[in-house]
C-alpha positions as CSV (number, residue, x, y, z in Angstrom):
1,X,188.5,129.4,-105.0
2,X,186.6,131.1,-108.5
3,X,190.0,129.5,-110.1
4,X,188.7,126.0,-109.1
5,X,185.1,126.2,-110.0
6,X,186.0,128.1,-113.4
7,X,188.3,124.4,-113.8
8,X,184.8,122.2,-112.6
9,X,182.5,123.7,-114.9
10,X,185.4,123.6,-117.7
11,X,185.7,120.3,-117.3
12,X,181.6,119.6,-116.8
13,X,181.2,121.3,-120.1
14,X,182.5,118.1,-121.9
15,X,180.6,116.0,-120.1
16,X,178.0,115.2,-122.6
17,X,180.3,115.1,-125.2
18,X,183.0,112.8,-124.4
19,X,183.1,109.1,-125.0
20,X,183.4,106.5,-122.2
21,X,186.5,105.6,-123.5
22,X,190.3,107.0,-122.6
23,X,191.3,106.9,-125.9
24,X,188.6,109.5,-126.7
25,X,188.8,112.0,-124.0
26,X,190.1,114.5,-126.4
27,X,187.9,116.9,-125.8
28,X,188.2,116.8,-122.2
29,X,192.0,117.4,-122.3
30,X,191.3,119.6,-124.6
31,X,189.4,122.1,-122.5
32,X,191.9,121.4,-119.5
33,X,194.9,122.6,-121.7
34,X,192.4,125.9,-122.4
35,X,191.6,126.2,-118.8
36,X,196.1,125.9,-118.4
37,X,197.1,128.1,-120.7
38,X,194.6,131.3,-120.3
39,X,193.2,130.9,-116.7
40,X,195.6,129.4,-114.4
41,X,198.4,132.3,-115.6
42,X,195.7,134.7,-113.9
43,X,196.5,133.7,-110.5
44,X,199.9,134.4,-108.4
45,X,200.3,131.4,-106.2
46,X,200.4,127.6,-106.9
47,X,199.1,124.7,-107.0
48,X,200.2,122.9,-103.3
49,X,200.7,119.1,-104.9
50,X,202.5,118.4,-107.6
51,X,201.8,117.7,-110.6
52,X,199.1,120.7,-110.2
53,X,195.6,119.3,-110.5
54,X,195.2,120.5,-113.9
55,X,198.1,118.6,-115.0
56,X,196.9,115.8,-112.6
57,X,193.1,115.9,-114.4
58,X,194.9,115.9,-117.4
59,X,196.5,112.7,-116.7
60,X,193.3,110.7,-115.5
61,X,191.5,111.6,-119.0
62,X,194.7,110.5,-120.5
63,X,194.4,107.0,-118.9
64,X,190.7,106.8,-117.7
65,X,187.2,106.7,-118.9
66,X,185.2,109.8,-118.6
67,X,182.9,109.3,-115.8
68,X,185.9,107.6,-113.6
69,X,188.5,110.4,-114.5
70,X,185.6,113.2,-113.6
71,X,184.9,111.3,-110.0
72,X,188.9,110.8,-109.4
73,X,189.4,114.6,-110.7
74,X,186.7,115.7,-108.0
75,X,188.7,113.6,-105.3
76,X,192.1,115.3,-106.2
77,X,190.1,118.6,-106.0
78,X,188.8,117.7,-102.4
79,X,192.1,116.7,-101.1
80,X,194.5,119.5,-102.6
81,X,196.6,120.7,-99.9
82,X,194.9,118.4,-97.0
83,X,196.1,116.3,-94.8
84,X,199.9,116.9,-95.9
85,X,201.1,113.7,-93.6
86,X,199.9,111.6,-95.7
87,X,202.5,112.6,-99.0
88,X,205.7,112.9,-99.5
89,X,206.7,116.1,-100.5
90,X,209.6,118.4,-102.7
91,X,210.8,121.6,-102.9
92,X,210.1,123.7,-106.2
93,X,212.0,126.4,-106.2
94,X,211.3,127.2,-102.8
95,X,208.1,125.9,-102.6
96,X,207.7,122.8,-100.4
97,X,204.7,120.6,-102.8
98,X,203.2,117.7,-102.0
99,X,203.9,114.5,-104.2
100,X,200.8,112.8,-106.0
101,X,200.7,111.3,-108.9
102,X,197.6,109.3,-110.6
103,X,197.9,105.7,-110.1
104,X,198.6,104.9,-113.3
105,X,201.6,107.2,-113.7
106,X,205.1,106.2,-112.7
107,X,206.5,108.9,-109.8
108,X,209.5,110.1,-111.7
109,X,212.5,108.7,-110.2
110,X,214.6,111.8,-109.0
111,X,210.9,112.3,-106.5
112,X,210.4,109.0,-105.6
113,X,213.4,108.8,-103.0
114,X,213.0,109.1,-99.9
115,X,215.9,108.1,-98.6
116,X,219.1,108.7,-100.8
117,X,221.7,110.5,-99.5
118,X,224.5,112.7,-100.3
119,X,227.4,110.2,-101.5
120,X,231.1,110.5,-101.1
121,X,234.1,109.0,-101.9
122,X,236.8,107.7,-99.2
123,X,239.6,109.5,-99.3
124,X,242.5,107.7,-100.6
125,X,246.2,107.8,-99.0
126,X,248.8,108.7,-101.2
127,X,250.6,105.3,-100.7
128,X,247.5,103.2,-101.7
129,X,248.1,101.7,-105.2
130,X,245.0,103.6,-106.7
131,X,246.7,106.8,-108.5
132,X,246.3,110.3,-108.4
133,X,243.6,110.1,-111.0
134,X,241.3,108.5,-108.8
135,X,242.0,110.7,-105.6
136,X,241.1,113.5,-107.7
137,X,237.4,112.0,-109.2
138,X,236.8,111.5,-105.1
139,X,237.8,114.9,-104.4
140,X,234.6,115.7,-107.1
141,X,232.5,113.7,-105.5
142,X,233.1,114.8,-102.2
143,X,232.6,117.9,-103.4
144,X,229.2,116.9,-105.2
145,X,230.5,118.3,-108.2
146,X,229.4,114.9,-109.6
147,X,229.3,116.3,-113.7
148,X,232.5,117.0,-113.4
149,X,233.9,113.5,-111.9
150,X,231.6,111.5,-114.2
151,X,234.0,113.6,-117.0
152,X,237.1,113.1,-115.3
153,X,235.7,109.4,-115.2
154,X,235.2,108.5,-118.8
155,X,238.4,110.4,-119.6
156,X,240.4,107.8,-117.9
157,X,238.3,105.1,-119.3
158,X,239.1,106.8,-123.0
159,X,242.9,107.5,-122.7
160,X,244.2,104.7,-120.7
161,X,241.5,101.5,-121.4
162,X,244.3,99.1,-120.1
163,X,244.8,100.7,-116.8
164,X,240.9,101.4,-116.0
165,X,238.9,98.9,-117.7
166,X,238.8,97.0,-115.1
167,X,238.9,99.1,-112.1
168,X,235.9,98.5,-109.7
169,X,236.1,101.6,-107.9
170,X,235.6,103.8,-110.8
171,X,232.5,102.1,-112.0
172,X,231.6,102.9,-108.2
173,X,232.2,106.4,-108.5
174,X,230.2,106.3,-111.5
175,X,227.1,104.9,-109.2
176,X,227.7,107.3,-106.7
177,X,227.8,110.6,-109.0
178,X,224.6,109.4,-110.7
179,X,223.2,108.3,-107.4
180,X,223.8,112.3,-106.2
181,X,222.6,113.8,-109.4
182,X,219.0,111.8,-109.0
183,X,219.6,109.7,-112.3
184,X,219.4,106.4,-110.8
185,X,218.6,104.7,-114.4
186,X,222.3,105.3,-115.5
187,X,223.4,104.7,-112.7
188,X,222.1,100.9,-112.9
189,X,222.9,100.9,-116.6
190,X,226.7,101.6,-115.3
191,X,226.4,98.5,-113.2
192,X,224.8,96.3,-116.3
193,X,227.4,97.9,-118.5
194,X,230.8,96.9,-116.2
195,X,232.5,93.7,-117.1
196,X,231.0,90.5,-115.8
197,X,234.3,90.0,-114.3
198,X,233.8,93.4,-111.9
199,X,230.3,92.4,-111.1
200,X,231.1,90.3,-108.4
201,X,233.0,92.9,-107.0
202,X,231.5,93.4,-103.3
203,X,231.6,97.5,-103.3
204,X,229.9,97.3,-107.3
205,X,227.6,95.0,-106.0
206,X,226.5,96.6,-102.7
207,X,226.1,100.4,-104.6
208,X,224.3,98.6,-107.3
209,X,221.6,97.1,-104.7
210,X,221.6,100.0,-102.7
211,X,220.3,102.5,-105.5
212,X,218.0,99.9,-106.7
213,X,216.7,99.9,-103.3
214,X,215.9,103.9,-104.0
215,X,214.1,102.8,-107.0
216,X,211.8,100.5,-105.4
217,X,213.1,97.5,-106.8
218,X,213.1,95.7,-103.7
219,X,213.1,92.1,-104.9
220,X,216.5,93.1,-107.2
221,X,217.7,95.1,-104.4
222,X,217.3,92.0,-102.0
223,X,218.5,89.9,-104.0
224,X,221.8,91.8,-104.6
225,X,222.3,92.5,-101.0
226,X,221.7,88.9,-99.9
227,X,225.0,88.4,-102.7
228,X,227.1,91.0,-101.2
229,X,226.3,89.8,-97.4
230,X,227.5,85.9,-98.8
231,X,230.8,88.0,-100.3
232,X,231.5,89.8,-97.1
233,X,230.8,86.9,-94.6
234,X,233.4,85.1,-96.3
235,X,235.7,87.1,-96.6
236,X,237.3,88.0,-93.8
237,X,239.4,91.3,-95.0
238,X,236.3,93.1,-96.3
239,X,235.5,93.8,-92.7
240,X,238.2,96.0,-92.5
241,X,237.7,98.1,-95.0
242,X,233.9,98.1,-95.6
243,X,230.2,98.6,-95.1
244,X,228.6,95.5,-94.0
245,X,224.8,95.1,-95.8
246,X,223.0,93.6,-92.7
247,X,221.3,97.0,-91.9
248,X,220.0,97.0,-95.5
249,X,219.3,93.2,-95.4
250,X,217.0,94.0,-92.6
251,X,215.0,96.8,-93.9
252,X,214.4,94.7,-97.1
253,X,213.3,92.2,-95.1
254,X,211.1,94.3,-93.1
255,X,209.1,95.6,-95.4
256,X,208.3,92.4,-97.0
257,X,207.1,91.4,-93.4
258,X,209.8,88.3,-92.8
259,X,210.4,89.8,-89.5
260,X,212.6,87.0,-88.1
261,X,214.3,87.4,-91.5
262,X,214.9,91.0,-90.3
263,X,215.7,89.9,-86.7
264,X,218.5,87.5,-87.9
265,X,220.6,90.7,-90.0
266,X,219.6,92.9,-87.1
267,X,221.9,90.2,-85.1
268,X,224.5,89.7,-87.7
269,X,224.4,93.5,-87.9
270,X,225.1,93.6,-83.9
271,X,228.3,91.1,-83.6
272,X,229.5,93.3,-86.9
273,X,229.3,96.6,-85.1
274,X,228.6,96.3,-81.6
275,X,226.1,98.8,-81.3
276,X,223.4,97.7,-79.0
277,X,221.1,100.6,-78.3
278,X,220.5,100.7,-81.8
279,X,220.3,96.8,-81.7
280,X,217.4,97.1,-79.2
281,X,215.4,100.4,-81.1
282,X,215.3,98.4,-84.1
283,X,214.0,95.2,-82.6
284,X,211.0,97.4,-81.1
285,X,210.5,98.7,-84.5
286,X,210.0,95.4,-85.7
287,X,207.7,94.6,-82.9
288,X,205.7,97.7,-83.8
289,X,205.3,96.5,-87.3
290,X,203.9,93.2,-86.1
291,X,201.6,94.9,-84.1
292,X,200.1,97.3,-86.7
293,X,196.3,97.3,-87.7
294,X,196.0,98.6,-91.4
295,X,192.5,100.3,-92.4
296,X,190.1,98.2,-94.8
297,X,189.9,100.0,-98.4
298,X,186.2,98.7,-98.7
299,X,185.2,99.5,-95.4
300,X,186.7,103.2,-96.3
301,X,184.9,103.1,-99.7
302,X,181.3,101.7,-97.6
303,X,181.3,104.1,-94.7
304,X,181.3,106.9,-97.8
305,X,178.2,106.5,-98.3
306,X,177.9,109.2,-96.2
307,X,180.0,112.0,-97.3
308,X,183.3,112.5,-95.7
309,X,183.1,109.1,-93.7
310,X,185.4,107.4,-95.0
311,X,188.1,109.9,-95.6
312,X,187.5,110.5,-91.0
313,X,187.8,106.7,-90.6
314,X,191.4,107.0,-92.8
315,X,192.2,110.1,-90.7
316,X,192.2,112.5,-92.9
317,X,189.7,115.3,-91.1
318,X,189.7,117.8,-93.5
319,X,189.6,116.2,-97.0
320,X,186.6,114.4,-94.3
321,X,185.2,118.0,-93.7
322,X,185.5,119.1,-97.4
323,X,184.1,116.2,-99.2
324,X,181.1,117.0,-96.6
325,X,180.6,120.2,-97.3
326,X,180.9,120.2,-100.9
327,X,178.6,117.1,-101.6
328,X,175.9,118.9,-98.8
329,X,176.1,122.2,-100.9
330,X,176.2,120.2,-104.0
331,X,172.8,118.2,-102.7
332,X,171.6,121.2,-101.8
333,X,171.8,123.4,-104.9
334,X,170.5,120.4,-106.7
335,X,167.3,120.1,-105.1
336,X,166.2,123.5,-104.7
337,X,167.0,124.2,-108.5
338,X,164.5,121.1,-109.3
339,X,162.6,122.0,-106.8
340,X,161.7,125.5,-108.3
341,X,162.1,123.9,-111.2
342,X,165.3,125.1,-113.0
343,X,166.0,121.7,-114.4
344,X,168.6,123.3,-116.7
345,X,170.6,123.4,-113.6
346,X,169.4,120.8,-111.7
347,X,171.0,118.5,-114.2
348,X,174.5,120.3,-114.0
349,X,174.5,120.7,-110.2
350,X,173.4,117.3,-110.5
351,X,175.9,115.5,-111.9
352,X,178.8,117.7,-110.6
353,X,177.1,116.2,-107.3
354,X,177.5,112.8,-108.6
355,X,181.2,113.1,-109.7
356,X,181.8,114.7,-106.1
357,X,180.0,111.8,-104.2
358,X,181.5,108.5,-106.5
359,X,184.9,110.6,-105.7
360,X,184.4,110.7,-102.3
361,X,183.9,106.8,-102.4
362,X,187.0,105.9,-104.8
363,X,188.9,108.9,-102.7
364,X,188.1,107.5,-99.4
365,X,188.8,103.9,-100.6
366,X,192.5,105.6,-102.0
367,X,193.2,107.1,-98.7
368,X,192.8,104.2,-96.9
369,X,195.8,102.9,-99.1
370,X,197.5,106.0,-98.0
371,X,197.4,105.6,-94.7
372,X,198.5,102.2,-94.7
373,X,201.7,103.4,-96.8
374,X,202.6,106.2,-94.1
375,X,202.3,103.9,-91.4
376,X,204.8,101.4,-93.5
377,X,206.9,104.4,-94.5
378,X,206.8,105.9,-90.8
379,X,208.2,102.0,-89.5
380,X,210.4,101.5,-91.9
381,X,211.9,105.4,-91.8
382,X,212.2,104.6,-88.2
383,X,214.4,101.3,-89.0
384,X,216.7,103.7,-91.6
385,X,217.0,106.5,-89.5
386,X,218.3,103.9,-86.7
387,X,220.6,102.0,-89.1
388,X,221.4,104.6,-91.9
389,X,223.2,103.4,-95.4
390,X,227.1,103.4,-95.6
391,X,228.4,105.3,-98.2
């Protein structure tokens, strides 16, 4: 606890002296970097979010004017290692963390999944016209040695063009081992890369909108699944041999809110595979979502006005409990310093006061948002859990 006031007062200390502009918030970042590379080292544990909330203050004066990056730095202070449900989280070597970026900073894209999972390659027969060569890069891959198939793959690509070139299921492969090593930008560079002539291909195709889908490109993702379900639906051999997208189709849909959209691939996904309980679960899912109230940002941001109300009307009772406390003690020190007339550190209790309450407003207002996204992710997690991706 010394650790984070030593980092308040650091970052006080610049408070006169920096600019209201981002640009200029050298100084800040400045002392942040100080307070990183001789006092944090002092202590044995760390930080529970990730990045730490050094690296997370650093950020904000990076991208923020001074007064707003000091009241969000406060809010990130209040909330470090609260109310864990609403984050998703990661292990650092051995450490679980939870995930919490500033909003102006891009999750990177091997943290932002929540949902990939381990890939593998079918398992060819020996009398299917594929060769040897491509048995053994899905023997890598089912093995997750995915470096070592991506080699095996551009070896065959180099050495025998003519044969490979054009060979759908190696550019596949190539999705799949980037898709397990978290490197989903070459792994959609491998689609945009294949010959135009491949990317029709149903199985290119419905890898190619699946990892988009991990990326959050939704609108691509949709759009590349509705493809592939237009590809599968007319023709009738791909049923054999793979994957349908309707389960997909319908999460997409979901969680843009075209719930009959959903309801209609839910069906299509039912005379594909038969499977009614999960059928039924997923419709009550979907009538679940409907039914959903979401919490007003500005109604979170209002009721803040009182410390700590807005973060208890989002649910989240202890940032709630801290942000009251630390605002009352805060108040507190404020006013008796004036009050014996210390002025000196009036002003610094002050101010620190009035970073800690505007926090607790733009916090409260942030945690509504939060709330609203776990609810989403706890529907739509549902929904995946119930109709999981085919590899």
């Amino acid at each position: 606890m010394w650790k984070r006031g030593v980092f308040i007062l650091i970052l006080f200390s610049g408070f006169f002296l920096s600019p209201l502009k981002a640009e200029e918030n050298a100084a800040a970042v400045d002392y942040i970097h100080f307070y990183q590379k001789f006092l944090s080292p002092l202590k044995n544990s760390h930080c529970r979010m990730y990045p730490s909330c050094s690296a997370y203050s650093k950020m904000l004066f990076q991208d923020y004017p001074f007064p707003l990056a000091m009241a969000l730095t406060a809010d990130r202070l209040t909330r470090c290692g609260h109310d864990s449900k609403f984050y998703l989280s990661a292990n650092f070597n051995g450490s679980r963390r939870l995930i919490d970026f500033p909003a102006t900073r891009l999750v990177p894209e091997e943290l932002c999944s929540s949902h990939s999972v381990a890939p593998s390659a079918a398992v060819l027969p020996p009398s299917d016209s594929s060769s040897v060569d491509i048995r053994f890069v899905h023997k890598l891959i089912n093995q997750k040695n995915y470096e070592a198939a991506l080699l095996e793959i551009e070896r065959l690509f180099f050495f025998y063009p003519e044969k490979y070139k054009y060979e759908a299921l190696l550019y596949v492969d190539k999705l799949k081992c980037y898709e397990g090593m978290g490197k989903f930008t070459q792994a959609l560079k491998t689609y945009d890369s294949a010959p135009s002539s491949l990317k029709e291909d149903y199985s290119l195709l419905y890898t190619s909108a699946h990892i988009l889908s991990l990326t959050s490109e939704n609108a691509l993702s949709l759009e590349r699944f509705e493809k592939a379900a237009d590809i599968f639906e007319n023709n009738a051999d791909l049923s054999r041999e793979y994957a349908a997208p309707y389960g997909e189709l319908a999460l997409l849909y979901a969680e843009k809110g075209e719930f009959d959209r959903a309801g209609q691939a839910f069906d299509s996904k039912l005379s594909w595979d038969g499977n009614e309980l999960a059928y039924s679960r997923s419709l009550s899912v979907l009538e679940d979502m409907q039914r959903r109230r979401e919490k007003s940002e500005w109604l979170a941001a209002a009721l803040s006005l009182i410390p700590g109300a807005g973060y208890l009307y989002t649910g989240s009772f202890s940032n709630a409990l801290t942000s009251l406390l630390i605002n009352s003690l805060l108040f507190y020190a404020t006013w008796t310093s004036a009050s014996s007339q210390n002025y000196g550190v009036a002003i610094i209790c002050g101010a620190l006061n009035l970073s800690f309450y505007i926090g607790n407003m733009v916090g409260a207002a942030q945690s509504a948002g939060r709330y609203n996204e776990m609810q989403w992710r706890g529907f739509t997690t549902k929904l995946r859990n119930i109709n999981p991706y085919i590899n």
